[in-house]
N, C-alpha and C positions, 0 to 999 in steps of 0.2 A: 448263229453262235450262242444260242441260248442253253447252258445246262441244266440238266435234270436234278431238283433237290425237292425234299421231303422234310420235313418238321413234325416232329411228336414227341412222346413221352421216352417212348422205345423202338430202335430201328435198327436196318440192317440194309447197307448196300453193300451189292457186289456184281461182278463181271455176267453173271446170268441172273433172267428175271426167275425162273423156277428154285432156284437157288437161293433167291432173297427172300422167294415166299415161304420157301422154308423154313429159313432163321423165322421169320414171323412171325408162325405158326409156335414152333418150340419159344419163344417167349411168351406165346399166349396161352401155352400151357403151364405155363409158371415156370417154365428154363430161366438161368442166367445166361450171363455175355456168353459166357465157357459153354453151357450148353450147346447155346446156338450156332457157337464158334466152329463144335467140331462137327456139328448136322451140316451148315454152310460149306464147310471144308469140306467133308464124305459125298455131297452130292455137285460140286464142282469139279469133283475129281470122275463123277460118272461123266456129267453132262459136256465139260470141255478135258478131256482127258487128254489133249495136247498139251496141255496149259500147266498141270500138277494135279497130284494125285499120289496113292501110296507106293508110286514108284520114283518116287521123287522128295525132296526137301521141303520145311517151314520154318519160321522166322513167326514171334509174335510181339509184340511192344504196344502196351498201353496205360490208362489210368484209372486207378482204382480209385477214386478220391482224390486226394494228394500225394497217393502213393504210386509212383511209376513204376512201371512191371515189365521185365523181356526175358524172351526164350529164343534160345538157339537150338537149331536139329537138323546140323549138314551131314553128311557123312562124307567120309575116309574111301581112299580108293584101298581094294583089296588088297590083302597082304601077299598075292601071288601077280599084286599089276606090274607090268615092264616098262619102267622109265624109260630108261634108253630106246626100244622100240618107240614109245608115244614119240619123244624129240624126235626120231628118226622119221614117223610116215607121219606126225602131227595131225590126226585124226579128230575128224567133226563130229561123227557118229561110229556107232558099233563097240564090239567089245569093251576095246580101251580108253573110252569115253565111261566108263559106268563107273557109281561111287556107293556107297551103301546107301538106303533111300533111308530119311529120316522124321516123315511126314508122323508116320504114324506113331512113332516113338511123342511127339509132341503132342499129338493127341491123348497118349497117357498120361504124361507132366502135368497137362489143364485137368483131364479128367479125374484123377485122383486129388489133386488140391483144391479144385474149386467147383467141379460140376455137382448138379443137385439131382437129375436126372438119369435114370437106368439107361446103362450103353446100349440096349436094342434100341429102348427107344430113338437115341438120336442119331443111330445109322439106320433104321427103318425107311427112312425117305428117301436114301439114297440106291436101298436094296432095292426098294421098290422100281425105282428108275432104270435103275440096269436091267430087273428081270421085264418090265414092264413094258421097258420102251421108251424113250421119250424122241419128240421130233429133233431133227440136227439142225442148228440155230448155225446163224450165218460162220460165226467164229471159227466153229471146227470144221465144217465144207468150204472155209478157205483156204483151211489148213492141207487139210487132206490134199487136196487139187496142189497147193505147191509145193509139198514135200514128197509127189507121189513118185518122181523121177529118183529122186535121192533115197528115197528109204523102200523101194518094190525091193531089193535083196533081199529084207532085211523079212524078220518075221510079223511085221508093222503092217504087211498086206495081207494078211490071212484075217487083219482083224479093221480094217480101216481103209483099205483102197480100196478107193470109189464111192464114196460116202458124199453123199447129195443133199443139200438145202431141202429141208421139208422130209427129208425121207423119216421114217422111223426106226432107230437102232437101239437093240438089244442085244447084251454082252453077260452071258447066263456065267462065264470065269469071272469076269467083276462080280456077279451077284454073290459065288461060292467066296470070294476071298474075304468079302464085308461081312457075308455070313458067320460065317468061323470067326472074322474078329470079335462079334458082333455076341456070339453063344460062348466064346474061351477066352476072351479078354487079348489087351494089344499085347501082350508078352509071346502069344503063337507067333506072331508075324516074326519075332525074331530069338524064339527057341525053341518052337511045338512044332508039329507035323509040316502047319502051314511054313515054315522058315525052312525045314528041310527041301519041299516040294520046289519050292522059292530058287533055292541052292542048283537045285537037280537046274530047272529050266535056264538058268542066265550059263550054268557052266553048256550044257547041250547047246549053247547059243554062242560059245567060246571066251564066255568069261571068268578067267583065272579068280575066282571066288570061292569059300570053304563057308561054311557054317557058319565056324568063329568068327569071321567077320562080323556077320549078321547078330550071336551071341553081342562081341564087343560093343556094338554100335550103343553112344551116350549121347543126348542131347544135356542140354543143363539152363537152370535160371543164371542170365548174365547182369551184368553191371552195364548198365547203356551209358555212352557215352555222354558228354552235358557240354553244352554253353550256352552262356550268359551273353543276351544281347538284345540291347534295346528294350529295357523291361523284359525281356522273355527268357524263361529259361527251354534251353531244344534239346531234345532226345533222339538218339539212334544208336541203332548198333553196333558191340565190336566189331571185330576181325574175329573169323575170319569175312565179314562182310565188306562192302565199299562204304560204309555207313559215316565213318569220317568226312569222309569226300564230299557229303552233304553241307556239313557246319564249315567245315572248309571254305564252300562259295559263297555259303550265306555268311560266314566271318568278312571274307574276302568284300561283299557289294557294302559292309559297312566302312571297313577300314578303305577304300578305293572310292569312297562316296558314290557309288554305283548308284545307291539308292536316291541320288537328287539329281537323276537321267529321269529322262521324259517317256513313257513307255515307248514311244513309237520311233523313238530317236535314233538316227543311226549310229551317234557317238555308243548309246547305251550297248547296241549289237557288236559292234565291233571291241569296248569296253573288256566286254567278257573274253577278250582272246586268251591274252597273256593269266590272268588265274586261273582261268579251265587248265589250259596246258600245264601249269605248273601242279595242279591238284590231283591232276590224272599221271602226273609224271610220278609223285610220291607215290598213287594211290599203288603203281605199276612197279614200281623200283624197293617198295619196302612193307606194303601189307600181303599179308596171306596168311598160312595158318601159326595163330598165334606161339605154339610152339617153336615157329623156327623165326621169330622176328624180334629185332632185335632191340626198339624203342615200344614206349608206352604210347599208345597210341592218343588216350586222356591229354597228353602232352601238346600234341600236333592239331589241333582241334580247332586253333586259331591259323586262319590262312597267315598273319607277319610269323609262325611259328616255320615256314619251310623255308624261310632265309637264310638257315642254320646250317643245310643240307644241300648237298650237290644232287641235281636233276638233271641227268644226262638224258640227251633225247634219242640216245644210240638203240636205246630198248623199246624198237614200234614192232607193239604185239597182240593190239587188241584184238577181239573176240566182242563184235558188234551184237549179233541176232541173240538175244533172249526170246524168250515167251514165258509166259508168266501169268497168275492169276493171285487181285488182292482184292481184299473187304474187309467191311468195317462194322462190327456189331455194338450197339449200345442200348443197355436193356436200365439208362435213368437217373444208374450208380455208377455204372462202370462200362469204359468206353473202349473198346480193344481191335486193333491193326492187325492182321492175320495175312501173309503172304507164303505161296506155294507155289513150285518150280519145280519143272522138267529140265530147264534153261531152254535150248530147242526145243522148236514144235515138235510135239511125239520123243522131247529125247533125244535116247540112244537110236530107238528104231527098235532095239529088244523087244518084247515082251514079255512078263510074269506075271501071274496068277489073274490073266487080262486083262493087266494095267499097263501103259508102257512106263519102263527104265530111264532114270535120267541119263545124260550124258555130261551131268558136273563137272568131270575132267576135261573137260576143255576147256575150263578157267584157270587152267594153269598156264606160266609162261611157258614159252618155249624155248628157253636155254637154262641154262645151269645158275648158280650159285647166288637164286636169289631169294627170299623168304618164298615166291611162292613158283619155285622150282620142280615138278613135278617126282616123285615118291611113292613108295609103297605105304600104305597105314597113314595118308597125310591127304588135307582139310586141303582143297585150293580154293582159291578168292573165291569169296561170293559176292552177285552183284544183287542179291536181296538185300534191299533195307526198310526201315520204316522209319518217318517223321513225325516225333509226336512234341508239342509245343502247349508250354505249360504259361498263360496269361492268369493266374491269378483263378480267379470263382469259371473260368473258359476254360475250357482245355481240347485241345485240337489233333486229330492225327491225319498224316496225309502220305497216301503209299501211290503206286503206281505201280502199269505192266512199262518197263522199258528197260531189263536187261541194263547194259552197260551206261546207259543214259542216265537212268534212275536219278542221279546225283540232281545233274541238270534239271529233270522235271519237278524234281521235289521244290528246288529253288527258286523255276519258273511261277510256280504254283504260293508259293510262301509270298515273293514277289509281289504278286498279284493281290494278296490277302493286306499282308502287313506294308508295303510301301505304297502300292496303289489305290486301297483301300477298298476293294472288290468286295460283294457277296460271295460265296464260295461256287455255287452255281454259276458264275459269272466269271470268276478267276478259273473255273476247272476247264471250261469255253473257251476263253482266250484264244487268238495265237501266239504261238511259241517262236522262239527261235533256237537250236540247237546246234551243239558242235558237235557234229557224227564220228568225226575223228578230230581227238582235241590235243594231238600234238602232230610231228613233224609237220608238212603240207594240211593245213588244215581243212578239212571240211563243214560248210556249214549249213544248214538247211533255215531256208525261213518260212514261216506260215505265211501264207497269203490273210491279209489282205496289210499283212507287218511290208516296209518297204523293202526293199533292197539296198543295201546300203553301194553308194556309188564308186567310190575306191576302198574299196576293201585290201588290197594290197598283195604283191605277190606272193604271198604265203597263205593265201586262202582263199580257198574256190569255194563258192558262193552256189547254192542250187534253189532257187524258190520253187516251193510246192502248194499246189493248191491246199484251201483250208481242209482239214483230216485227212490228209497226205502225209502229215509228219506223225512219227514213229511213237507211239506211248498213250499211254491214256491215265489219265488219274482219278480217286476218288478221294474225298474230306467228310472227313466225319467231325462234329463239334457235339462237346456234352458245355452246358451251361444253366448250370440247377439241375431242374429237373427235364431239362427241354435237349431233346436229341435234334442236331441238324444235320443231315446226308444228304450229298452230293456226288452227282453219277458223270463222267465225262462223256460228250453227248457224240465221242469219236468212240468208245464201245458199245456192245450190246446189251449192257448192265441196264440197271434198275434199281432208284431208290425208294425204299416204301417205311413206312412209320404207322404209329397210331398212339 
């Protein structure tokens, strides 16, 4: 249970080791964080292109000094999506699963405000990869093998079944799509030839999509959320993300003295029943796209804040499986969170200009009349967030792959940091314990070699899993002076490297 961390001036972990050598690299060519941000991004999206890519959405939050920084770039289901069908066949993959992708659009926000370096330059390394080849790292050959029953209809086999550990793939359509961003800047992906082509392939693939869509698509600089707690001030993000739900619990283990439980304690595990449910109950009943919601979320930020509100538990609708990919660059001054989703492996199962398409729409509820009620031109819940914790001359961010979980890992992990008093290498190790499903009949997973708790009680079923059996992986980044410290969870096949 020991994790992976690195110590230096300037550094970069993430979900792959080629990908971190990358950022690296572009810092040691004189890039900043932005730089490296969007090279790390570009070739993550060759290398685990289950995981996100510019078929899919980003989120970024970090610190520039004292100054906290976030960007949003979800998109919108199409303005020709059919509600009423989605409610009706409630669909995982395919068409009606698809949102506009908003990856790339966040690559222009960074790179027009803060990058120092020519756009070939820092999609060069990813072009490379695609037309080059790189070996298939455990990640994506386990993906491939378990989505391969579900997604063969789909056009996801022409480009990805059967894809073996060790093999060598090359994807000459990723290499044209990077290219052209790469030689006419990111505004082709969503108005130039390349946006058309775009268009042509998801509708050939049956999705009620037009241009405009892709035209309208906005990401923007948001206002990250805040609380104050225990000396620390925490950051995350709006709605439409789960990013509340974070300071939520970690409001909730001050106010419930959570925090003076013994790590290994059963009280501790069993503890967290009743805030989980009620967090996820809000999160379910009144976040989504901030357009159609009806309180300020800045409000709700302290867990004694949902006392105020009825949590009816009639609404069991979650949407467990994410897949996801985050990292953490910091080039000394400035330290910045970077997360990227398909939500499922591969998506939709789509694919466009040899990336696959998310399937974002399936983070909508499935019934009517609630902020995140599914819609044409409308933002559903996202379960990307980022944690960044501001301790004075420290400053920390901490992301995770865990879809609907996120909340809980992020808190496990803070946990382990601030109450336990952990190295971060050592808190990202840990075992966990998680609520997979944290309301009706509850479900709960415990890491081995954490106990079992002996009466748990009839409203929750209890599964222990061996250690890296449980679901998520995290990384930490700390800036403190001039000293970068990354940390790699030693449950993915990430790598933290520095110098």
């Amino acid at each position: 249970m020991i994790g992976k961390i690195s110590i230096g001036h300037k550094g970069v972990v993430s979900d792959h080791q080629l990908a971190t050598q990358i950022g690296i690299e572009i810092l040691k060519n004189g890039g900043n964080a932005f730089d490296a941000a969007i090279a790390v991004s570009a070739a993550l999206s060759v290398v685990q292109p289950h995981m996100g890519g510019p078929g899919g959405d980003a989120f970024l939050l970090g610190f520039m000094g004292d100054e906290v920084i976030a960007y949003a770039s979800s998109g919108r289901t199409p303005s020709g999506f059919d509600d009423e069908e989605y409610l009706k066949t409630k669909p995982l993959r395919g068409p009606l699963t698809v949102t506009v992708p908003g990856l790339v659009y966040l690559w222009s926000q960074i790179y027009e405000e803060y990058a120092t370096m020519p756009l070939d330059s820092l999609l060069k390394p990813a072009i490379k990869l695609s037309y080059e080849g790189f070996y298939v790292g455990t990640s994506l050959a386990e993906a491939c093998k378990l989505v391969e029953k579900e997604l063969e209809q789909y056009k996801w086999s022409k480009y990805f079944k059967g894809l073996k550990l060790g093999e060598i793939y090359q994807n000459k359509e990723m290499t044209r799509t990077l290219r052209i961003i790469a030689s006419r800047g990111f505004e082709e992906f969503y108005y130039g030839e390349l946006a058309e082509t775009l268009t042509r392939e998801l509708q050939d693939q049956g999705v009620n999509i037009g241009l405009d869509d892709l035209m309208e698509h906005e990401g923007a600089k948001v206002i990250p959320l805040r609380l104050d707690a225990d000396n620390l001030t925490l950051y995350e993000l709006p709605p439409n993300t789960q990013g509340v739900s974070t300071l939520q619990l970690i409001s909730a283990m001050y106010e419930l003295e959570l925090d003076k439980e013994q790590f290994d304690s059963q009280s501790r595990v069993l503890g967290w029943s009743k805030p989980t449910k009620d967090v996820y109950l809000f999160r379910d009943l009144y976040l989504g796209d901030p357009d159609y919601m009806n309180l300020d979320p800045q409000n709700y930020v302290k867990y004694s804040s949902l006392k105020s509100l009825p949590l009816e538990e009639q609404y069991v609708d979650i949407e467990t499986n994410g897949d996801t990919t985050f990292f953490i660059v910091s080039d000394g001054e400035t330290i910045i969170g970077f997360i990227q989703s398909l939500f499922h492996s591969f998506g939709s199962g789509l694919i466009a200009g040899g990336f696959p398409i998310q399937n974002r729409g399936v983070g909508f509820s499935k019934r009517k009349g609630l902020p995140n009620s599914p819609a044409p031109r409308k933002l559903p819940l996202h379960t990307l967030s980022i944690l960044g914790v501001d301790a004075g001359e420290t400053k920390y961010i901490i992301g995770c792959v865990g879809g609907d979980m996120r909340p809980q890992l992020h808190l496990r992990v803070f946990e382990n940091i601030f109450v336990y008093k952990m190295r971060i290498d050592k808190a990202v190790a840990a075992p966990r314990f998680i609520y997979t499903k944290p309301y009706g009949k509850q479900e709960l997973v415990i890491e081995k070699p954490l106990p079992q708790p002996i009466n748990p009680g009839e409203d929750i079923y209890v599964n222990t899993v061996d250690y890296g059996e449980a679901k998520g992986h995290v990384h930490v980044g700390i800036l403190k002076g001039k000293s970068s410290f990354l940390s790699c969870d030693p449950r993915s096949e990430g790598l933290p490297l520095s110098y």
